[in-house]
C-alpha positions in Angstrom: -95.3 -120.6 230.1 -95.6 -120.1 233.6 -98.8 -119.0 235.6 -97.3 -115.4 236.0 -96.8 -115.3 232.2 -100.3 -116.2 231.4 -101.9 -113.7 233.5 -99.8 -110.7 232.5 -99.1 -111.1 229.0 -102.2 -113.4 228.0 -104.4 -110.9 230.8 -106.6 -113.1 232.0 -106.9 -111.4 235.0 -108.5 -108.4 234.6 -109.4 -107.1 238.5 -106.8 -104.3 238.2 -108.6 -102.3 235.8 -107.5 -98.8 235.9 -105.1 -99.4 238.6 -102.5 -97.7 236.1 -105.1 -94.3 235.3 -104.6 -92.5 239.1 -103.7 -88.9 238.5 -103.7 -88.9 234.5 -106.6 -86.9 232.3 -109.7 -89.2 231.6 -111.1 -87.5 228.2 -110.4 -88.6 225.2 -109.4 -85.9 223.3 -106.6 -83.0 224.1 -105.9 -79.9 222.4 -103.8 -80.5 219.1 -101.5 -78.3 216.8 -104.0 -77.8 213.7 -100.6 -78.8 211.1 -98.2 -81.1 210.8 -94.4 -80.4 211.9 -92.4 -78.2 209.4 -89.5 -77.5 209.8 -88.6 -79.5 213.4 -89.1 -82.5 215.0 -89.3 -82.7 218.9 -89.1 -86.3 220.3 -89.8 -86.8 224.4 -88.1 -89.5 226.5 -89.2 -90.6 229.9 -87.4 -89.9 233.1 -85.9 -93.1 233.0 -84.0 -92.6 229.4 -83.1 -89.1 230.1 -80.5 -90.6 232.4 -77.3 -89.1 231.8 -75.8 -93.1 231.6 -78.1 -92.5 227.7 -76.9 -89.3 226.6 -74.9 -91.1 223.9 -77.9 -93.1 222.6 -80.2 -89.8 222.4 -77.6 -88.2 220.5 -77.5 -91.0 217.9 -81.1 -91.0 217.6 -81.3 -87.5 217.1 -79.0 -88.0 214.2 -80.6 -90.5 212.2 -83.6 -88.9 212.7 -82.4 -85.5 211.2 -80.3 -87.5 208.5 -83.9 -89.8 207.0 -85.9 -86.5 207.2 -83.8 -83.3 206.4 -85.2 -81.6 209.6 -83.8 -80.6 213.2 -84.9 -82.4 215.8 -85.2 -81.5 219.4 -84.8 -83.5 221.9 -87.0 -83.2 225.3 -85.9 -85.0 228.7 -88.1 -85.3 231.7 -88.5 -85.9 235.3 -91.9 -86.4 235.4 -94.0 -89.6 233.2 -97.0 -86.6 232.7 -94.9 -84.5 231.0 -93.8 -87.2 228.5 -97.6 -88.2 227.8 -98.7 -85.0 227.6 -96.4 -84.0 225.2 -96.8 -86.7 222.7 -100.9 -87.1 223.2 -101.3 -82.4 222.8 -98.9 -82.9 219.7 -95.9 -80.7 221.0 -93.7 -83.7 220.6 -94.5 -85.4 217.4 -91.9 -88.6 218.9 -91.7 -90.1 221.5 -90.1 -93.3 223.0 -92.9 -94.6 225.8 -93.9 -97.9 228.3 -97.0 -100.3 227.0 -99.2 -98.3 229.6 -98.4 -94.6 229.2 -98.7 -95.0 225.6 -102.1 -96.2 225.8 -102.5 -93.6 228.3 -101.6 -90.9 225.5 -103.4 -93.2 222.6 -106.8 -92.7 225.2 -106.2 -88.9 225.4 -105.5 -88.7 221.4 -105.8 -91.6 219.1 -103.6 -89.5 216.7 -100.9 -91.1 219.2 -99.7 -94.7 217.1 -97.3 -97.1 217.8 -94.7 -97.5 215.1 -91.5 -99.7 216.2 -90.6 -101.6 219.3 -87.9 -103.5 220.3 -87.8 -107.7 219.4 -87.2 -110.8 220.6 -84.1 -112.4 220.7 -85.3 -113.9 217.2 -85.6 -110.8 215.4 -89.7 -110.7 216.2 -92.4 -109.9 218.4 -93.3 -113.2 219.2 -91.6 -113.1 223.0 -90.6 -109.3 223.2 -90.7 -108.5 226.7 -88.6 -107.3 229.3 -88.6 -107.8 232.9 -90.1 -106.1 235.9 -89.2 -107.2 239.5 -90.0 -106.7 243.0 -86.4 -106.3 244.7 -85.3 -106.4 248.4 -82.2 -105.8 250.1 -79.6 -108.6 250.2 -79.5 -108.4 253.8 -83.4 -108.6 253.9 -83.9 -111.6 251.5 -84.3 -114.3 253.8 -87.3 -112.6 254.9 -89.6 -112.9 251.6 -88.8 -116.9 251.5 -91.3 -119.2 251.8 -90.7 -123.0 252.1 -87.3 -122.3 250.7 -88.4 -120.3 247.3 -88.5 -116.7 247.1 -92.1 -115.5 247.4 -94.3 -111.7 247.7 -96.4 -113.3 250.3 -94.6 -111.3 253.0 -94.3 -107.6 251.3 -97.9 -107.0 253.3 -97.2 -104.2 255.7 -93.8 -103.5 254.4 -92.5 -100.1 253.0 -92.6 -99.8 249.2 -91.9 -97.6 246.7 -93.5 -97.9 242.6 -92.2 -95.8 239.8 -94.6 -93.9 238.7 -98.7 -94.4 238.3 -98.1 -94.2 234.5 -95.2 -96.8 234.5 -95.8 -100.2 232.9 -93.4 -102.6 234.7 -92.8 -100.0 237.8 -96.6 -100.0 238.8 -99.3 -101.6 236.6 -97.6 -105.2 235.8 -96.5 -105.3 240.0 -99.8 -104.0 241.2 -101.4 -106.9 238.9 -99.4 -109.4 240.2 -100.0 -108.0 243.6 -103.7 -108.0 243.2 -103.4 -111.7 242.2 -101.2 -112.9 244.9 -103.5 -111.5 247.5 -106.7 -112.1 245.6 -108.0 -108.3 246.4 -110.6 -107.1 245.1 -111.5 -104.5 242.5 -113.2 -102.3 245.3 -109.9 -102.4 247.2 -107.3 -101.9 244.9 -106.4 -98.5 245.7 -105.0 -100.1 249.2 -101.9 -100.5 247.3 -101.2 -97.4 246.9 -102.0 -95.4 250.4 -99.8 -95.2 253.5 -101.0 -97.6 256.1 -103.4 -99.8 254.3 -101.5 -102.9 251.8 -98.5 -101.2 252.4 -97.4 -99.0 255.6 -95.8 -96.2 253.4 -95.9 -95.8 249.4 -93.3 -93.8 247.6 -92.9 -93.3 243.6 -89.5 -92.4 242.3 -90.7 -90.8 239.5 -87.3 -93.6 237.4 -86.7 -96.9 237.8 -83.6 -95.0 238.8 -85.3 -93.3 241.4 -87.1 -96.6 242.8 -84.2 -98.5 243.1 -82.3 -95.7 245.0 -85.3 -95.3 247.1 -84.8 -99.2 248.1 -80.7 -99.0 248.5 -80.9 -96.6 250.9 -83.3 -97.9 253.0 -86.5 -95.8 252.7 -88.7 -98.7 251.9 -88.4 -102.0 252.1 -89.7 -103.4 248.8 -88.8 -101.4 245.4 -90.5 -101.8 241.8 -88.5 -101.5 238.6 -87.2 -103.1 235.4 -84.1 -104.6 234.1 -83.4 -102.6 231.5 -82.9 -99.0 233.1 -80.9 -100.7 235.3 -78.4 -102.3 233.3 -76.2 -99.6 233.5 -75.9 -98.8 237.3 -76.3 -103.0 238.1 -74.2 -106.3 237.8 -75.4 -109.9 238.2 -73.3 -111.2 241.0 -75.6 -114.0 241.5 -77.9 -115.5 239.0 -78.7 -113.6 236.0 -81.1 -110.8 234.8 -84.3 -113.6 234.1 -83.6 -115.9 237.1 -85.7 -115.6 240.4 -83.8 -114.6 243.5 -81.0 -113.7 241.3 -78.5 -110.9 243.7 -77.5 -107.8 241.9 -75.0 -105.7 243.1 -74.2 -101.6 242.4 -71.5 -101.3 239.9 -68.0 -99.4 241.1 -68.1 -97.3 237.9 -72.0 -96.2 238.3 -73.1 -92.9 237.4 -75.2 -91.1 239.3 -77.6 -91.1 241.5 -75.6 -94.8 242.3 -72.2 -93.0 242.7 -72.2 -93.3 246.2 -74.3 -96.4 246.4 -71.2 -99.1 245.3 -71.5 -102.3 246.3 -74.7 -102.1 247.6 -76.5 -105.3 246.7 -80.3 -106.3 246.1 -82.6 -109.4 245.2 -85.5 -109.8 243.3 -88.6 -111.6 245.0 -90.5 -111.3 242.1 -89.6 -111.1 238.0 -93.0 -110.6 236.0 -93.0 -110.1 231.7 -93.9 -106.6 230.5 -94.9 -106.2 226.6 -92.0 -104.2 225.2 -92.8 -100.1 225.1 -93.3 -98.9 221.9 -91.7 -95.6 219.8 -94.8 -93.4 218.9 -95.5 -90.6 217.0 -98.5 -88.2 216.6 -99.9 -88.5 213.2 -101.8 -84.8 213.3 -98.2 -82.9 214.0 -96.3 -85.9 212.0 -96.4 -85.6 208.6 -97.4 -89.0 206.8 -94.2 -88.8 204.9 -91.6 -88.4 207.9 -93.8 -90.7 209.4 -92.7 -93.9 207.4 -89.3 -92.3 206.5 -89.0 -92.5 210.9 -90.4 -96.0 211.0 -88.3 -97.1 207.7 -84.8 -95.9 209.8 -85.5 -97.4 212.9 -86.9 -100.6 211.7 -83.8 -101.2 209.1 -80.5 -103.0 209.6 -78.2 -100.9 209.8 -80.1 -99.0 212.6 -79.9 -102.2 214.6 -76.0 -102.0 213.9 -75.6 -98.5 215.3 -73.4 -99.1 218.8 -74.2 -96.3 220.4 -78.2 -97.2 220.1 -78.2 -100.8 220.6 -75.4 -102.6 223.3 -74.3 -105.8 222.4 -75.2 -109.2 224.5 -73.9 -109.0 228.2 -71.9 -105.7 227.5 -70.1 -103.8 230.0 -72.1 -100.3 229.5 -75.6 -100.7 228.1 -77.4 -98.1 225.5 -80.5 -97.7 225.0 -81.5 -100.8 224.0 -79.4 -104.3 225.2 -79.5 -106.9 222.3 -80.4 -110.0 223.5 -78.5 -111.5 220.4 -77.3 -110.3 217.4 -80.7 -110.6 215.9 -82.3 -108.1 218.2 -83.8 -105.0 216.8 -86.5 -102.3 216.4 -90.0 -104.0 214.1 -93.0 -102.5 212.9 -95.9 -102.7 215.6 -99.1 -101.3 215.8 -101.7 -101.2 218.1 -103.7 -104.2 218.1 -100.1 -106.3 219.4 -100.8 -104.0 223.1 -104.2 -105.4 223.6 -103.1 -107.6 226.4 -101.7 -104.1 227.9 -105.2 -102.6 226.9 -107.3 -105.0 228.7 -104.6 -104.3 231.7 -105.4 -100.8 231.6 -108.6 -100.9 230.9 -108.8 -99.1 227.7 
């Protein structure tokens, strides 16, 4: 395992403590419905899968959710990572689909927020279940982040950059980690990384891994933050592949939205960093305990691995919500003690 791999999913760096907490509630309790859901379920997504490009993937979940419980569900889409944690954590959403770090953002405001099921391995388990998070550059600017011939971050200091969002996983805590390590700052001056003129000489969010990218396409920063997986859809590997360093990725002809006028436009990632897998969550005061494990039971079983319009096949043209990595991929039973390593991250 590399170096990068041992300090961000073995955490043995722990100097960006709270670095993912700016602008999120610090109690550790909200206000809760008093009952259990009745006769509807409302599940929250995050700004990044209420994308239009997964429209078809909500809808399916939707429909196994109301066929293993008898109930309607609702479905809530965001543009904001808040609204998504504060929905799940106050009980108004009793679901909710959520990165390693707002979840135990929501889990620190109510511990009635559990993790139930998140997505494998290429083996079928949790053993390497992660997805990437890069630091990208423009094509044209790539040369510039070299160092003795290899990629490197050791010349994003005074660029432009733009994060996700301060409650994203692989848009702002796993980068600002491996920031704070490359550059060995210290806990007292973490914040740098995120004000205009200090680290960096202007810090946007994008509120998406959508909006991130887009924000580094067009030219408003120099160095962007975001995952692979949101981005299946609107990239294509033109050079390299999705877990290769310095790989070029270039805006798909067909994209939707907000790429539609962004073809061809091609960037590089500088940096590729392991994030824990997010988990689906549920509120156990306004889930009841028995649509609890018939939830778990549905998306944990075969046949809701097999569903094509949840799950996309290896290398597939159009992604859903979650791209196998081989035909073994699926959702499995997790619970809280497999995000420590994100915990210690956090702080929490």
């Amino acid at each position: 395992m590399s170096k990068i791999s041992k300090s961000l999913l073995g955490v043995s760096m722990i100097s960006v403590l709270g670095l993912g907490l700016a602008g999120c509630a610090s109690g550790t309790s909200t206000k809760k419905s008093s009952s259990a859901n009745k006769g509807t379920i409302s599940v929250v997504f995050y700004p990044n899968e209420s994308a239009k490009s997964f429209s078809g993937s909500r809808a399916a979940l939707k429909k196994s959710i109301e066929k293993v419980t008898g109930k309607t569900v609702k479905l809530q889409t965001t543009t904001d990572y808040n609204v998504a944690i504060q929905a799940i954590a106050s009980g108004k959403a009793q679901v909710a689909y959520m990165g390693a770090n707002g979840y135990i953002q929501a889990n620190h405001l109510s511990k009635d927020v559990q993790p139930f099921a998140a997505q494998s391995d290429a083996k079928g388990t949790l053993k390497d279940a992660s997805y990437n998070s890069y630091l990208m550059v423009q094509q044209k600017d790539a040369h510039k982040y070299q160092v003795d011939g290899k990629y490197s971050i050791k010349n994003v200091k005074g660029k432009r950059m733009s994060y996700v969002s301060n409650s994203s996983t692989s848009g702002f805590l796993v980068p600002t980690a491996e920031l704070t390590r490359e550059f060995k700052i210290k806990s007292k001056d973490k914040d740098t990384l995120t004000q205009n003129g200090e680290f960096f000489s202007k810090v946007l969010y994008g509120g998406s891994h959508q909006g991130s990218a887009v924000n580094l396409i067009k030219g408003d920063v120099d160095v962007a933050a975001f995952d692979d997986t949101d981005l299946m859809p609107y990239l294509k590997v033109t050079s390299g592949s999705w877990n290769k360093l310095g790989s070029t990725f270039t805006v798909k002809d067909d994209a939707e939205a907000p790429f539609n006028t962004l073809k061809g436009q091609q960037v590089v990632n500088i940096a590729k960093m392991p994030v824990q897998q997010g988990p689906w969550v549920y509120n156990t005061k306004t889930l009841s305990k028995t649509d609890q494990k018939k939830i778990a039971d549905e998306f944990t079983s075969k046949s809701f691995a097999q569903n094509k319009a949840i799950f996309s096949a290896p290398g597939a043209k159009t992604p859903k919500l979650f791209p196998k990595q081989s035909n073994k991929s699926q959702l499995v039973k997790v619970n809280d003690k497999w995000y420590a390593p994100t915990h210690k991250l956090v702080g929490y």
